[in-house]
C-alpha positions as CSV (number, residue, x, y, z in Angstrom):
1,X,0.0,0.0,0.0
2,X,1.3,3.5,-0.9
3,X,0.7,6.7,1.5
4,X,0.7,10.4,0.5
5,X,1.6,12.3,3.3
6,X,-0.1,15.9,3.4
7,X,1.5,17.1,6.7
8,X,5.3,16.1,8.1
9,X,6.6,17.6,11.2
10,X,10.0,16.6,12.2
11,X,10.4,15.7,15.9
12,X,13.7,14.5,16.6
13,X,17.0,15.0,14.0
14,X,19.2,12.0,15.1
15,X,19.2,9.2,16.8
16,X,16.7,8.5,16.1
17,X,15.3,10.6,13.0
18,X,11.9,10.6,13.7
19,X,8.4,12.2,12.1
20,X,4.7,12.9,13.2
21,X,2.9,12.5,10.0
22,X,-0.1,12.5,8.5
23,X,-1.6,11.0,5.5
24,X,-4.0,13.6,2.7
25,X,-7.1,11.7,4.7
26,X,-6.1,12.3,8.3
27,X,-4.7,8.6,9.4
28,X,-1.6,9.8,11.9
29,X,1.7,7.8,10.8
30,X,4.8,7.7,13.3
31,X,8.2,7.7,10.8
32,X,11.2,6.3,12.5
33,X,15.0,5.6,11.8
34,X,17.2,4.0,14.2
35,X,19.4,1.2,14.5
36,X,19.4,1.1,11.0
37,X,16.1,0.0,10.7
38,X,13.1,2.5,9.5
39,X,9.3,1.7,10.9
40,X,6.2,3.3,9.8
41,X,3.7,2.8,12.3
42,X,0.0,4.0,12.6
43,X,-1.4,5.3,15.3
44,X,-2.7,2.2,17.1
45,X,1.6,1.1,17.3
46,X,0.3,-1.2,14.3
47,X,3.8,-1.6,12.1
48,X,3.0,-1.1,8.3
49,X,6.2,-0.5,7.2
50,X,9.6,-1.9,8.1
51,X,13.3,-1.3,5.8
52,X,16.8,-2.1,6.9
53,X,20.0,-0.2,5.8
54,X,22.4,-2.3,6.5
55,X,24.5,0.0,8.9
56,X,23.4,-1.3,12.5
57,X,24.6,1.7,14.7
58,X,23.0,4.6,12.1
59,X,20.7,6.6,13.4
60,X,20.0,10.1,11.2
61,X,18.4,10.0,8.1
62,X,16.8,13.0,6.3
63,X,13.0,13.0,5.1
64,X,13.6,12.4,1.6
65,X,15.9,9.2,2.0
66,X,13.2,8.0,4.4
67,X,10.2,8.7,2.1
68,X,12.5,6.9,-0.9
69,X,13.5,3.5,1.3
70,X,10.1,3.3,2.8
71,X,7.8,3.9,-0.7
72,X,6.1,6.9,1.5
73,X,5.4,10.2,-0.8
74,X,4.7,13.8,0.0
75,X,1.5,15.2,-2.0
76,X,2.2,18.3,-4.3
77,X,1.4,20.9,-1.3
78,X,2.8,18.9,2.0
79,X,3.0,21.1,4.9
80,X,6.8,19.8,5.8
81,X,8.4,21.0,8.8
């Protein structure tokens, strides 16, 4: 399943990188990279999405390598902070 995200606000920079986000119809998604590993969970702590890097003790990532690894998209007009 692909999500268009409509709203990103950036909560944490490293260690881990992490997001509140929310999809163009409202569902909450919580965007995290540590350990190497990068989770997309929903609001009920339900993973949907789950990518490894390969570099165990990595913990920054910017938005638009997350959005690439983890098939997440922004819509045209995301409110990205």
């Amino acid at each position: 399943m692909t999500y268009t995200l409509g709203r990103v606000k950036q909560t944490c920079w490293v260690c881990p990188s992490q997001w509140d986000a929310w999809t163009v119809s409202g569902e909450y998604l919580y965007l995290r990279y540590r350990w190497g590993t990068g989770t997309v969970d929903d609001d009920n702590h339900n993973e949907l999405i789950r990518f490894e890097t390969g570099e165990p003790w990595d913990g920054a990532m910017d938005l638009d390598e997350f959005l690439t690894r983890s098939g997440l998209r922004l819509a045209d007009e995301a409110d990205v902070r």
